[in-house]
C-alpha atoms as a printed R data frame, in Angstrom:
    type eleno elety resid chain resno       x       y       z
1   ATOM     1    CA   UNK     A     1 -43.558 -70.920 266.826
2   ATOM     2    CA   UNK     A     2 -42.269 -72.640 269.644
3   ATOM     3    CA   UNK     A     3 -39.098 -71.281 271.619
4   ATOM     4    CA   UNK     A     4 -37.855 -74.962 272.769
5   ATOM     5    CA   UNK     A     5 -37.109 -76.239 268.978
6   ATOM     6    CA   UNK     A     6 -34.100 -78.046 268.143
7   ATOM     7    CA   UNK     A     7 -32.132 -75.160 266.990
8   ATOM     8    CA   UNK     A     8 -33.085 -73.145 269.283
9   ATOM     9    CA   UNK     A     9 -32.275 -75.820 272.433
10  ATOM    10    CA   UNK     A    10 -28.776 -76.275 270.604
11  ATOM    11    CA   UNK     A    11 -28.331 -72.171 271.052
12  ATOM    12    CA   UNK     A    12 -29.515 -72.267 275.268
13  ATOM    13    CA   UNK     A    13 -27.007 -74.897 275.476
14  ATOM    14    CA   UNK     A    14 -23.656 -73.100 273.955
15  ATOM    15    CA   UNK     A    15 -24.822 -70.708 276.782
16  ATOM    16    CA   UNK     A    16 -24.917 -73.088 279.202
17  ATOM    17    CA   UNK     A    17 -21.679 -74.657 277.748
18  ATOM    18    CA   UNK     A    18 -19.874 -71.349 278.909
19  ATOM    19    CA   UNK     A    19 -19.417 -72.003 282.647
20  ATOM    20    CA   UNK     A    20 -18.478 -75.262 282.126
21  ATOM    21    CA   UNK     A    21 -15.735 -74.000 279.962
22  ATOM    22    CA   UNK     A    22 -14.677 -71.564 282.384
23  ATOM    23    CA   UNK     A    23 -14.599 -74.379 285.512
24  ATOM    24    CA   UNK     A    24 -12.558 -77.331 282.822
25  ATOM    25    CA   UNK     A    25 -10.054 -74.469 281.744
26  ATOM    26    CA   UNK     A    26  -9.192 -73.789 285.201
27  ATOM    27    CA   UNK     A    27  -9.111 -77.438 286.345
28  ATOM    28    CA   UNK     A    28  -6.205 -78.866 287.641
29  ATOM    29    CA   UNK     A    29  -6.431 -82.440 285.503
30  ATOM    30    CA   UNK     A    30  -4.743 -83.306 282.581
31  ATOM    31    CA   UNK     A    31  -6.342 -82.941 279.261
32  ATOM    32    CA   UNK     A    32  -8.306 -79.805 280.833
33  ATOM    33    CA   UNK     A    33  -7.180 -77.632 277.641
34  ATOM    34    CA   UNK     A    34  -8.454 -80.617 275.370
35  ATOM    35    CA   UNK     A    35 -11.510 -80.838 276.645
36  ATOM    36    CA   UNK     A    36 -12.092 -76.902 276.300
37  ATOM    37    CA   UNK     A    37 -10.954 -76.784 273.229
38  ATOM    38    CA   UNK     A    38 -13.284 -79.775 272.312
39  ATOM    39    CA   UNK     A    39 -16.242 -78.002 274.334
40  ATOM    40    CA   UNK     A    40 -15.353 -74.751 272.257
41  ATOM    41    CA   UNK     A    41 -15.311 -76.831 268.866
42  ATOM    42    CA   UNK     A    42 -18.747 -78.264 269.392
43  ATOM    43    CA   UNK     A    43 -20.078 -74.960 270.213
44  ATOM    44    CA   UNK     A    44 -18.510 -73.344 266.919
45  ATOM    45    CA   UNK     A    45 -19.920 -76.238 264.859
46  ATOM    46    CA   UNK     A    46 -23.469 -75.730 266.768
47  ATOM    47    CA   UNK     A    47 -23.340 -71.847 265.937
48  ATOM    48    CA   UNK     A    48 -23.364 -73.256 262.162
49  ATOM    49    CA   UNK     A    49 -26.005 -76.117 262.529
50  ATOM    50    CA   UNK     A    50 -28.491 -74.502 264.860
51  ATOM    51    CA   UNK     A    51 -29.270 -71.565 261.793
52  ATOM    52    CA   UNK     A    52 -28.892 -74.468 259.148
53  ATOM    53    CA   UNK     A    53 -31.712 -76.336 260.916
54  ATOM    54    CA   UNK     A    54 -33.775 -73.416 261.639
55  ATOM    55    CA   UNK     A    55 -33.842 -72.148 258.023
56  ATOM    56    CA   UNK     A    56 -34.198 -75.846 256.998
57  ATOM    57    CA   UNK     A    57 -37.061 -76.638 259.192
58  ATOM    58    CA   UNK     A    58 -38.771 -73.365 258.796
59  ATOM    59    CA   UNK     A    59 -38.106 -73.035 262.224
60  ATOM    60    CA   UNK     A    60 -36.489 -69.289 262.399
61  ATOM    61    CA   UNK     A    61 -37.790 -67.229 265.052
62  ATOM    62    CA   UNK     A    62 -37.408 -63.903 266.855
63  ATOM    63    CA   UNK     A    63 -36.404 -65.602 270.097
64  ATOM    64    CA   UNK     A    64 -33.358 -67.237 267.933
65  ATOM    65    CA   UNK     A    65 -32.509 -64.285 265.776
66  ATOM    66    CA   UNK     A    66 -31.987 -62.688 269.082
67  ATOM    67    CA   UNK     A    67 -30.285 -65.360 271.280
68  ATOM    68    CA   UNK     A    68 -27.869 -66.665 268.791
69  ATOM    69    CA   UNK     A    69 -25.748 -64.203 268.212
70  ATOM    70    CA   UNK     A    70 -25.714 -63.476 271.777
71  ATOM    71    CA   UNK     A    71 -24.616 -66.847 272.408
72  ATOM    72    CA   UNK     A    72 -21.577 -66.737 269.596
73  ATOM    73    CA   UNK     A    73 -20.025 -63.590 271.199
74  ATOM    74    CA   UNK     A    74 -20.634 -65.014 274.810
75  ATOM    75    CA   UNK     A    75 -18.736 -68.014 273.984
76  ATOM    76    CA   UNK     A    76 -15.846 -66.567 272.094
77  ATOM    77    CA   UNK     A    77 -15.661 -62.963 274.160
78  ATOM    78    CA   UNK     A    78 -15.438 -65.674 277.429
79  ATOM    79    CA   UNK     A    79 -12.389 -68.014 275.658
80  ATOM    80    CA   UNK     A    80 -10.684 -65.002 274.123
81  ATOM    81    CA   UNK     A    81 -10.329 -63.327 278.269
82  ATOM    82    CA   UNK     A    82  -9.659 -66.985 278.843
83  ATOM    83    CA   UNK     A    83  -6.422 -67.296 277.010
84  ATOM    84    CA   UNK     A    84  -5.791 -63.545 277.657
85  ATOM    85    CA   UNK     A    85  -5.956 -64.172 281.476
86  ATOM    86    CA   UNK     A    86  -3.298 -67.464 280.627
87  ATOM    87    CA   UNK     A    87  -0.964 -65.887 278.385
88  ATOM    88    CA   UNK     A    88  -0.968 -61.924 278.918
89  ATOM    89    CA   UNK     A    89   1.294 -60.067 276.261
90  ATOM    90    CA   UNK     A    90   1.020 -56.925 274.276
91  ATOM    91    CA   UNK     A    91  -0.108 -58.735 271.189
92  ATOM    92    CA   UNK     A    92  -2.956 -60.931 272.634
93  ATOM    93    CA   UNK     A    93  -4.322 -58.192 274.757
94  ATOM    94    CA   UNK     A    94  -4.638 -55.822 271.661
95  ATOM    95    CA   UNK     A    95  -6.267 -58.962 269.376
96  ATOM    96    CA   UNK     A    96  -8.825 -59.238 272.385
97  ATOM    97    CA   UNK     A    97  -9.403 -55.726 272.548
98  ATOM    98    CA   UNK     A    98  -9.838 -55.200 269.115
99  ATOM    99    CA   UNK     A    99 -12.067 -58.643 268.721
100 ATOM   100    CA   UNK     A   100 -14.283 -57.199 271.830
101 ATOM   101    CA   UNK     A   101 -14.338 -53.562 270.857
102 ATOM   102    CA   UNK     A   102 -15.581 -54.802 267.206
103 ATOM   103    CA   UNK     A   103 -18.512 -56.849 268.283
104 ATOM   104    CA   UNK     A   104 -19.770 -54.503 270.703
105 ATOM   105    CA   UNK     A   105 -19.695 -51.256 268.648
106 ATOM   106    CA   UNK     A   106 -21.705 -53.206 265.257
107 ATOM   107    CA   UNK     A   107 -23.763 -54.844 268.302
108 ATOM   108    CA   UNK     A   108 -24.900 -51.396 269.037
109 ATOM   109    CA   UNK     A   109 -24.600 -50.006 265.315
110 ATOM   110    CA   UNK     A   110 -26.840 -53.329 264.326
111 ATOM   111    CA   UNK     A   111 -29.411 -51.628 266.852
112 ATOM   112    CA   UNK     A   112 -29.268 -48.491 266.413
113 ATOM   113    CA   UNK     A   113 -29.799 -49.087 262.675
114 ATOM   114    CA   UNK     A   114 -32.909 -51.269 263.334
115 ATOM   115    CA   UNK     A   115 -34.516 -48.487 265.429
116 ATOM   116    CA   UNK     A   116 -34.345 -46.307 262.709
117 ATOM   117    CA   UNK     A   117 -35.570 -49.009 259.818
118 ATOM   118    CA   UNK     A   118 -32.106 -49.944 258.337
119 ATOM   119    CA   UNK     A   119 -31.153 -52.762 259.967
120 ATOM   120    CA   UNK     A   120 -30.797 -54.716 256.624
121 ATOM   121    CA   UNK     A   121 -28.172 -51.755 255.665
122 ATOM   122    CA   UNK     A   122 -25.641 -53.841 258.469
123 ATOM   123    CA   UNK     A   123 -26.696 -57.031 257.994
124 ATOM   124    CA   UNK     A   124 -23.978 -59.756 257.718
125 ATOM   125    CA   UNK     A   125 -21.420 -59.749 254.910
126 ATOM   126    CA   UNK     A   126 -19.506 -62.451 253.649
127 ATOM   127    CA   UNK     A   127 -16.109 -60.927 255.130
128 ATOM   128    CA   UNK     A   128 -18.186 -60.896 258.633
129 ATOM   129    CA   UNK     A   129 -18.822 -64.943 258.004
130 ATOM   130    CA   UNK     A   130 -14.481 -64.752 257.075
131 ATOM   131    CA   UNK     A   131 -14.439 -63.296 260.376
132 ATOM   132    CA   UNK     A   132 -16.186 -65.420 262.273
133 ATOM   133    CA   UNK     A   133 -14.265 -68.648 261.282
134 ATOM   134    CA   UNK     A   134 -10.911 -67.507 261.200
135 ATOM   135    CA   UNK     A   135 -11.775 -65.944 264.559
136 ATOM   136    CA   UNK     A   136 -13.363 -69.597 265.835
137 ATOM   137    CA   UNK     A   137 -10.174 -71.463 264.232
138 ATOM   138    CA   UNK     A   138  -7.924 -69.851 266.154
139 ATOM   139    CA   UNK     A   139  -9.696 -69.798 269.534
140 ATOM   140    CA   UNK     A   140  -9.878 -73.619 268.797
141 ATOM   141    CA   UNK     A   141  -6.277 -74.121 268.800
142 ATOM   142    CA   UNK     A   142  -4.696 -71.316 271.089
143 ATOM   143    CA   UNK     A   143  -7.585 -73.343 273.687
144 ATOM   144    CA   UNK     A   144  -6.057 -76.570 272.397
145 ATOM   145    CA   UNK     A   145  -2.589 -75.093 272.945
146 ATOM   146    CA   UNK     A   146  -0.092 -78.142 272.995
147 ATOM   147    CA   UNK     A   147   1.456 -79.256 269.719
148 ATOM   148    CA   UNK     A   148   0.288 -82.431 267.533
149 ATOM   149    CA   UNK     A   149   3.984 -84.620 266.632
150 ATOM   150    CA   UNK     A   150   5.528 -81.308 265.115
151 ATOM   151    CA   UNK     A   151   2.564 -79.341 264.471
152 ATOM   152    CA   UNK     A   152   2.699 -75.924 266.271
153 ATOM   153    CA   UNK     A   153  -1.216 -75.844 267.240
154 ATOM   154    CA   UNK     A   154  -0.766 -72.435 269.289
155 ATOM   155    CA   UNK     A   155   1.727 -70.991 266.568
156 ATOM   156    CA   UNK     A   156  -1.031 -71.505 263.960
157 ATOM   157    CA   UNK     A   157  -3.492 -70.026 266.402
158 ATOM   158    CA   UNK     A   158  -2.106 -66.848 266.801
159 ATOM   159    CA   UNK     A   159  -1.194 -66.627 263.332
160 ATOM   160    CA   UNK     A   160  -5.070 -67.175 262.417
161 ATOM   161    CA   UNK     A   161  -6.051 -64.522 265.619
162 ATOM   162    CA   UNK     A   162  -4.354 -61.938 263.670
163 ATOM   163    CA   UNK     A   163  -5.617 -62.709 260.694
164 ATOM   164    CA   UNK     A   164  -8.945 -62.800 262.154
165 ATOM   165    CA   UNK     A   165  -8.422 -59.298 263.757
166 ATOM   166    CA   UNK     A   166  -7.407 -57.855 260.677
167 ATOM   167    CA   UNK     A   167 -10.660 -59.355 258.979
168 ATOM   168    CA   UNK     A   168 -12.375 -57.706 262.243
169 ATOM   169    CA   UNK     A   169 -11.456 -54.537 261.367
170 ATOM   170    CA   UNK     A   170 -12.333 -54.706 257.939
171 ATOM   171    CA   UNK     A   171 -15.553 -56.047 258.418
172 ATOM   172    CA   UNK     A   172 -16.128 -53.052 261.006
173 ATOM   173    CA   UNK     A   173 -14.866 -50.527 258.527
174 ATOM   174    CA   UNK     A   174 -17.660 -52.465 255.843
175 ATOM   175    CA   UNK     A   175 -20.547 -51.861 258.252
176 ATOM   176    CA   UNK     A   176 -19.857 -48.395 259.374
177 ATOM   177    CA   UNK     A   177 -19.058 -47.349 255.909
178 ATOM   178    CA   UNK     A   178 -22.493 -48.927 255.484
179 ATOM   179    CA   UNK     A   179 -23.728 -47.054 258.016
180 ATOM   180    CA   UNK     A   180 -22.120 -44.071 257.631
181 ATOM   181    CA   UNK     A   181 -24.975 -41.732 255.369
182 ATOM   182    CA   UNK     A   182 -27.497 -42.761 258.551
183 ATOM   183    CA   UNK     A   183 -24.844 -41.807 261.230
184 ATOM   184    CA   UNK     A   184 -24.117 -38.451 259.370
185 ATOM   185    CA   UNK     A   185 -27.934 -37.329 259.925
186 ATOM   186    CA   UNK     A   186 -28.598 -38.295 255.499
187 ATOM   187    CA   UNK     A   187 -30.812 -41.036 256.061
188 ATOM   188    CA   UNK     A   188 -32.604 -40.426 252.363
189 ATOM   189    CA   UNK     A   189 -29.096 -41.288 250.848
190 ATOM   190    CA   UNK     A   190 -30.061 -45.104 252.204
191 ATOM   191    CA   UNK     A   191 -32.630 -45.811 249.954
């Protein structure tokens, strides 16, 4: 299988995407939080097509298995500081921390658990996929920021952040419960 196929070119480029988003967000033009939140939009939707199209075309491979989750996190771990970094409070600092903290301790769980032939034992759930667009909602519009006629876009955000931290945390608690015969040294109670 080829690395440069359709899906997997869609992946490179929310990686690439992620300076670019950086440099607009700390533009001085107007429209600068638009376009990120645009840029960020197109990568969310992206994140869903590119694994459509590779299970579609029969194109899955280990290069995108790898990469495009790597790409998700990079994308929303980089916004998430963003908006930290432009609007530092208690509240947003703790959703960050506990959106961050999350997605590197399964990261490492995920891998730990394929070393050791479990891997499918932490594979995604459904409230992970919850997660993951409640989570790319409300990056959306706390990038976005500015109101729509009398539509509170950053209101809704944050509202949808904390939901999407307390779906973080439940998802967590779901994969290290998963986890948790293999991580107590009773790896036969797996099977």
């Amino acid at each position: 299988m080829p690395i440069y196929t359709i899906p997997n070119v869609m992946t490179i480029l929310r990686i690439v995407a992620i300076p670019i988003l950086v440099t607009v967000f700390y533009l001085p033009i107007p429209n600068a939080r638009e376009i990120c939140a645009i840029l960020f939009g197109i990568a969310a939707v992206t994140d869903w097509l590119d694994g459509y199209l590779a299970r579609r075309w029969q194109q899955t491979s280990p290069f995108g298995a790898f990469l495009d989750p790597v790409a998700d996190k990079l994308m929303v771990v980089i916004a998430l500081i963003l908006l930290l970094q432009s609007h530092p409070s208690v509240p947003m600092a703790l959703s960050v921390a506990v959106i961050v903290g999350r997605e590197l301790t399964i990261s490492a769980l995920r891998e730990w658990m394929a070393e050791i032939g479990l891997r499918a034992s932490v594979a995604v759930s459904m409230l992970g996929k919850f997660k993951t667009t409640f989570q790319m909602i409300a990056v959306f519009l706390l990038l976005y920021q500015n109101p729509i006629g009398p539509i509170p876009v950053w209101d809704i955000g944050l509202i949808l952040l904390y939901i999407a931290v307390a779906l973080t945390l439940g998802s967590m608690i779901v994969y290290l419960n998963a986890a948790w015969p293999a991580l107590m040294g009773r790896i036969e109670d797996q099977a």
